[in-house]
C-alpha positions in Angstrom: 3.9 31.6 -133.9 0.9 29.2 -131.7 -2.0 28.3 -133.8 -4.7 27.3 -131.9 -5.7 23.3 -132.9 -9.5 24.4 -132.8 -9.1 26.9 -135.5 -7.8 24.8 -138.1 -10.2 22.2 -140.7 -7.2 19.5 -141.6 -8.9 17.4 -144.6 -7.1 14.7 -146.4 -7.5 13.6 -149.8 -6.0 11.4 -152.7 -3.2 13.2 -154.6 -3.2 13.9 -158.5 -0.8 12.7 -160.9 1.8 10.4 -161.9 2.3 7.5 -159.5 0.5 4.9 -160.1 -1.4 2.8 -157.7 0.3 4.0 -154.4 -0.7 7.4 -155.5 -4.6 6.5 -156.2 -5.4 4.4 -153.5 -3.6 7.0 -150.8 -5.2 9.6 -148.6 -1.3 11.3 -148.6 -2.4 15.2 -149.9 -3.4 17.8 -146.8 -5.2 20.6 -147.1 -5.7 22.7 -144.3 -8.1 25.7 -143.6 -7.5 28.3 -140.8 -11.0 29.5 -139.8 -10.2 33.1 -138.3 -8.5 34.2 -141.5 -10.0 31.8 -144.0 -6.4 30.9 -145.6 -6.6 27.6 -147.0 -3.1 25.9 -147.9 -2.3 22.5 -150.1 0.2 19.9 -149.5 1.2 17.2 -151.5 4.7 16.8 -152.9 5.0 13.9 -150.4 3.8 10.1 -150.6 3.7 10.9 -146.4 0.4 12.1 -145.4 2.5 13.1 -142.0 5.1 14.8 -144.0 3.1 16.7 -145.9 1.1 17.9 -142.5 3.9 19.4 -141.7 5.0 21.4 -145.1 0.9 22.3 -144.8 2.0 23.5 -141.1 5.1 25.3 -142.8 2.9 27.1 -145.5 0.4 28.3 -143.1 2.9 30.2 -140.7 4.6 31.9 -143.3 0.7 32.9 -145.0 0.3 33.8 -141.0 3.5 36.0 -140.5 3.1 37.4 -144.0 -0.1 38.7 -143.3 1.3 40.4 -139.4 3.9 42.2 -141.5 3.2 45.8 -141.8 3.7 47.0 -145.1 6.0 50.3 -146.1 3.6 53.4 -146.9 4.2 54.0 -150.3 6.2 57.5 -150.3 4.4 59.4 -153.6 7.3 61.4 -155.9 7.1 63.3 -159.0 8.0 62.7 -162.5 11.3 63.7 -163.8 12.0 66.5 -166.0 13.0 64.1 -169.0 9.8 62.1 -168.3 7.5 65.0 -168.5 9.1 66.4 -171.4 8.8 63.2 -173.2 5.3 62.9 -172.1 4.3 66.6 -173.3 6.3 65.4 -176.7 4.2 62.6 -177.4 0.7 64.4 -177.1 1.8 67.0 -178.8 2.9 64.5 -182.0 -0.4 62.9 -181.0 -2.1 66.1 -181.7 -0.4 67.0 -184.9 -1.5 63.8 -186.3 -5.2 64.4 -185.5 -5.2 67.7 -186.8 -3.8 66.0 -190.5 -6.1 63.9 -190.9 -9.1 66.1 -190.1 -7.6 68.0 -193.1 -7.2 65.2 -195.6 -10.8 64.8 -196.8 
């Protein structure tokens, strides 16, 4: 799949937690931001801002392809027989229990 270099934001920033001072003084973490769809995809496993550019890259084409994938049409079915029977059971113990405590007072 192309993707077009004009539709994408590619920002850098520092990283969060453990790992010290190589970690905090860094620009390594990528976070990338495809403007036609508005997906927005985070990288940063990596202390290599160039590495984790490309797992960014990675992320974004399978958010891409994901979103070109037609989904199945749901195919609607019925209840079984022991369902509905166990459904029309339960109201009706339902009901017999509303109708003994209206009695009760």
């Amino acid at each position: 799949m192309e993707i077009d270099d004009k539709d994408l934001v590619i920002t850098t920033y520092k990283s969060t937690g453990p790992g010290g001072q190589k970690k905090n003084k860094t620009e390594s973490a990528v976070r990338i931001k495809h403007l036609p769809t508005g997906i927005l995809v985070t990288a940063s496993e990596s202390r290599s801002q160039h590495a984790n550019r490309e797992k960014a890259m990675e992320r974004l084409r399978e958010r891409l392809a994901a979103r070109l994938r037609r989904r199945k049409p749901r195919v609607p079915t019925r209840p079984g027989k022991g369902a509905v029977e166990r459904r029309l059971a339960e109201k009706k113990k339902q009901g017999e229990r509303k109708r003994e405590r209206s009695q009760e007072p």
